[in-house]
C-alpha positions in Angstrom: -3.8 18.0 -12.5 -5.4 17.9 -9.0 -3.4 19.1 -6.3 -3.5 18.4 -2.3 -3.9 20.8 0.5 -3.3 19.1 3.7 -4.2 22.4 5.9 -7.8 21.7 4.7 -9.7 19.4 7.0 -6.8 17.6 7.3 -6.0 16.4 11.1 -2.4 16.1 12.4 -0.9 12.3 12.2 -3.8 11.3 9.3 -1.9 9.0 6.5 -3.4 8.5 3.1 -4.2 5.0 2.2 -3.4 4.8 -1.9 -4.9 1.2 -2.8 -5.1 0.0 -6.5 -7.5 -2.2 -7.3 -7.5 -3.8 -11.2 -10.2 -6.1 -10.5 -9.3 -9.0 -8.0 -12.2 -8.2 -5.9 -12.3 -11.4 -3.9 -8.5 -10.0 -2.8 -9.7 -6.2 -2.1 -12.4 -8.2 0.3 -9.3 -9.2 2.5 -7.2 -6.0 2.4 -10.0 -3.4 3.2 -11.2 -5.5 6.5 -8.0 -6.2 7.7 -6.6 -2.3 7.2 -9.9 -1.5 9.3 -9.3 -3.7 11.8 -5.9 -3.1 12.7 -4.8 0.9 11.6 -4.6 3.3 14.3 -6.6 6.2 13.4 -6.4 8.9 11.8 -6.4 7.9 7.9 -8.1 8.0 5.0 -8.9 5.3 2.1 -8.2 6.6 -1.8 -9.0 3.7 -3.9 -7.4 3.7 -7.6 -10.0 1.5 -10.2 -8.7 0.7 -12.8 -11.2 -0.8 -15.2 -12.5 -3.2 -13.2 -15.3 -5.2 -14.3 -16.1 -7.9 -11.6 -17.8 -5.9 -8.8 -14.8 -3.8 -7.5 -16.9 -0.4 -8.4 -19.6 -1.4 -6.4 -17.6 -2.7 -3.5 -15.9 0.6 -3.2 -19.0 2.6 -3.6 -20.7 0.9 -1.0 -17.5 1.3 1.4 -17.6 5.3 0.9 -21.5 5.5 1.7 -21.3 2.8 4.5 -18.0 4.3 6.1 -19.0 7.9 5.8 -19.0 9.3 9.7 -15.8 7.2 10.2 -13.4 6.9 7.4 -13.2 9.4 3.9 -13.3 7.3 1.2 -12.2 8.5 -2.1 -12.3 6.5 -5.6 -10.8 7.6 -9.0 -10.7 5.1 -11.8 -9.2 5.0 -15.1 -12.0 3.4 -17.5 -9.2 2.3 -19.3 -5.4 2.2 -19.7 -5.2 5.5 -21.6 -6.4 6.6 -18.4 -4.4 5.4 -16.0 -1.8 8.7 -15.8 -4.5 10.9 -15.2 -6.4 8.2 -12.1 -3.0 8.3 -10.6 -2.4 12.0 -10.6 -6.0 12.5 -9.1 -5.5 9.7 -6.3 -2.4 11.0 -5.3 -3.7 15.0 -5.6 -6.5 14.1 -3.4 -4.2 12.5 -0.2 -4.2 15.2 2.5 -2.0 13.4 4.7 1.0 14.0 6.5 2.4 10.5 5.2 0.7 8.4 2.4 0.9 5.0 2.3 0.8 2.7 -1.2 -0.7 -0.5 -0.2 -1.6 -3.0 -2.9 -5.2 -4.7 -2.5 -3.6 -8.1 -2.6 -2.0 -7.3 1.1 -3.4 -8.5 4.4 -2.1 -5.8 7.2 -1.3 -7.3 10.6 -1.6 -5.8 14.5 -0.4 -2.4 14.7 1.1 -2.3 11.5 0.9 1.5 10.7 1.7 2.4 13.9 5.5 0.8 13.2 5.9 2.0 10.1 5.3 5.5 11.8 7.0 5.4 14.5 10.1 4.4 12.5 9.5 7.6 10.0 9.1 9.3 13.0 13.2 8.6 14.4 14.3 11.0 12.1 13.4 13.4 9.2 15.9 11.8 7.3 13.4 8.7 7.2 11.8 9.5 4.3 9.9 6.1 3.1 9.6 2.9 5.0 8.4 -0.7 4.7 7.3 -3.8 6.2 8.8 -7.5 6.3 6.8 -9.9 4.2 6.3 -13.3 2.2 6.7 -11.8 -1.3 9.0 -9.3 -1.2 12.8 -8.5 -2.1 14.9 -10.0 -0.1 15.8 -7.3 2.1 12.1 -7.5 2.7 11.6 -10.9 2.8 10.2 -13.8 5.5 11.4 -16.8 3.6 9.0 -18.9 5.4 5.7 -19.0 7.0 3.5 -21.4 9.0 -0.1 -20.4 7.7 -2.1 -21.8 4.6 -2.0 -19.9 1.3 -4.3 -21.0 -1.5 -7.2 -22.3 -1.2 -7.4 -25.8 0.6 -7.1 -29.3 -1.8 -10.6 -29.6 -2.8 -12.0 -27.4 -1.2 -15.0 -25.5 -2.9 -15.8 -22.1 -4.0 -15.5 -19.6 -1.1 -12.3 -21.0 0.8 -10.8 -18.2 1.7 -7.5 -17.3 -0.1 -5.8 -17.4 3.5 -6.5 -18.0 6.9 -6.4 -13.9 7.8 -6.3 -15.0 11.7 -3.3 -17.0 10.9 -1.7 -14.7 9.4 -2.0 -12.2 12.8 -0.9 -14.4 14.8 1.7 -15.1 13.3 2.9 -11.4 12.7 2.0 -10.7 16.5 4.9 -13.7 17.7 7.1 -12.0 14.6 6.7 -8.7 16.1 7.9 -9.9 19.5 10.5 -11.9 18.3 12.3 -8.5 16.1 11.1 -6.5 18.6 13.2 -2.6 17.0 15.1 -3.6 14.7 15.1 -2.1 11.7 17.6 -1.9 8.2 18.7 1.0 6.4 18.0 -0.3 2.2 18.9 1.2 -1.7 15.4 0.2 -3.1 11.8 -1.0 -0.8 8.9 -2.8 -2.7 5.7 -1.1 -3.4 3.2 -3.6 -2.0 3.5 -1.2 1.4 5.2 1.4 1.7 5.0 4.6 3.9 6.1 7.9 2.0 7.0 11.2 4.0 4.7 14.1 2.9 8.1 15.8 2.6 9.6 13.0 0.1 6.4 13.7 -2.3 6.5 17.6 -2.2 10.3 17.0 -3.2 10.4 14.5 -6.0 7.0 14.3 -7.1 7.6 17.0 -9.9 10.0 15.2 -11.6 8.4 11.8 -11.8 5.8 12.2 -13.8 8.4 12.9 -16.5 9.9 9.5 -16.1 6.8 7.5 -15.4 2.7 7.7 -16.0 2.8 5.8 -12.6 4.6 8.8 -10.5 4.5 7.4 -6.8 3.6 4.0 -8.2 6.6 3.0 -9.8 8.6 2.6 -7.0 12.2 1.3 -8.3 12.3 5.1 -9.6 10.5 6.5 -6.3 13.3 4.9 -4.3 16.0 6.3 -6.5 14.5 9.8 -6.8 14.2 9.7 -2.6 17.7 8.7 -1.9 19.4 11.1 -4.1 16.9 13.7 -2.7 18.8 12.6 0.8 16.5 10.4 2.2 17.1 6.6 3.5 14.9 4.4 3.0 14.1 1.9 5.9 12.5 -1.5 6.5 10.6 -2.2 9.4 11.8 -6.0 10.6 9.7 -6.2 13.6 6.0 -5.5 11.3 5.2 -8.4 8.7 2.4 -7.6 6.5 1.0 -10.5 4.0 1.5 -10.2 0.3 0.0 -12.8 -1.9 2.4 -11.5 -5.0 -0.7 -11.8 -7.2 0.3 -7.9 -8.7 -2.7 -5.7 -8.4 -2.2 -4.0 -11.8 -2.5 -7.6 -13.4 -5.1 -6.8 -15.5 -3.7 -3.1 -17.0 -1.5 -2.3 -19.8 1.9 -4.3 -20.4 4.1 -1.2 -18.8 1.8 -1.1 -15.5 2.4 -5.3 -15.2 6.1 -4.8 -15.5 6.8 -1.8 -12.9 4.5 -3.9 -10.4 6.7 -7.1 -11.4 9.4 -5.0 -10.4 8.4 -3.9 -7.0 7.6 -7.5 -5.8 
């Protein structure tokens, strides 16, 4: 099992971006952009393949070479579902930072996103995971409503994009100004975002991997495992980040679909 070392190259404030991809390129397209665009700096992109087959392993590939003085980029991929215990263990071994962040590829991440999410760990130690409002999300997480287009447009072509991403920002920017602060203690957050202390992983990490082959992943148990380790778990209500719900393990085995079902 591949293990982390954060004192290695590893600058103060850096968060590790954990991103699954099971295909669903054309959604991966939209997530990548948008998290470059709008994350403070420092982080770091791990990318988890599993068995994709539509361009995803070239996508990624070209993202490492063409990001290389800016951004580390890491990919491990699980050929197949056998695989898929052994690709999350290595993603997660190889994060270095001081907070990781799971972030499905079917996300688009708003204006200062990360630096909320942050500055909310950041209140107290006893912080220990934290999420973002959303479209799809439990409710405690949830923006019932929301004025932009999702889907493509009635007849429109191939190429229309899945949402208006510009849309989307704007409308989180007048969210954020309108919850300006607040924030909810929760039991459970979703796993579509969702910002994990370093300190939450070095003190339940050990056991999950005897309850789950997703570990961090499966984050119904994550959530349980952090709270009775002492930590709350918070939700951001001024940051809204865009979900399309599509489940980025569609395409793995029958256990993976489930747990993601679960953390919608």
């Amino acid at each position: 099992m591949a293990t982390s070392d954060i004192s290695i190259a590893s600058p103060p404030g850096l968060v590790s971006l954990l991103i699954p991809c099971c295909g669903m390129l054309e959604y991966t397209k939209l997530c990548v952009p948008s998290v470059l665009r709008c994350s403070r700096e420092p982080f770091e992109l791990i990318f988890l393949d599993i068995g994709s087959l539509d361009g995803t392993a070239e996508y990624l590939a070209g993202l490492r070479d063409g990001l290389a003085s800016r951004v580390r980029v890491e990919i491990c991929r699980a050929a197949t579902d056998l695989d898929i215990k052994h690709a999350v263990n290595d993603a997660i071994g190889k994060a270095r930072g001081e907070y990781v962040c799971l972030l499905n590829n079917d996300t688009v991440v708003t204006p200062k996103w990360l630096n909320a999410l942050i500055a909310l760990a950041q209140v107290s130690e006893a912080h220990g995971m934290v999420g973002p409002m959303s479209n799809y999300a439990p409710l405690e997480q949830l923006v019932e409503t929301v004025p932009y287009r999702v889907g493509p447009r009635k007849g429109a072509g191939p190429g229309d994009p899945l949402v208006d991403v510009q849309a989307v920002q704007a409308f989180a920017r007048d969210f954020a100004g309108q919850h300006k602060g607040k924030w909810i203690e929760v039991e459970r957050l979703a796993g579509f975002c969702l910002l994990v202390r370093r300190a939450v992983l070095d003190r339940v990490r050990p056991g999950l991997s005897e309850w789950t082959d997703l570990s961090l992943f499966d984050t119904d148990i994550l959530s349980a495992k952090a709270r009775q380790a002492g930590f709350n778990l918070s939700v951001c209500r001024d940051i809204f980040v865009h979900h399309f719900g599509t489940a980025s393990f569609m395409h793995a085995a029958p256990k993976v679909e489930e747990a993601v079902a679960a953390n919608r």
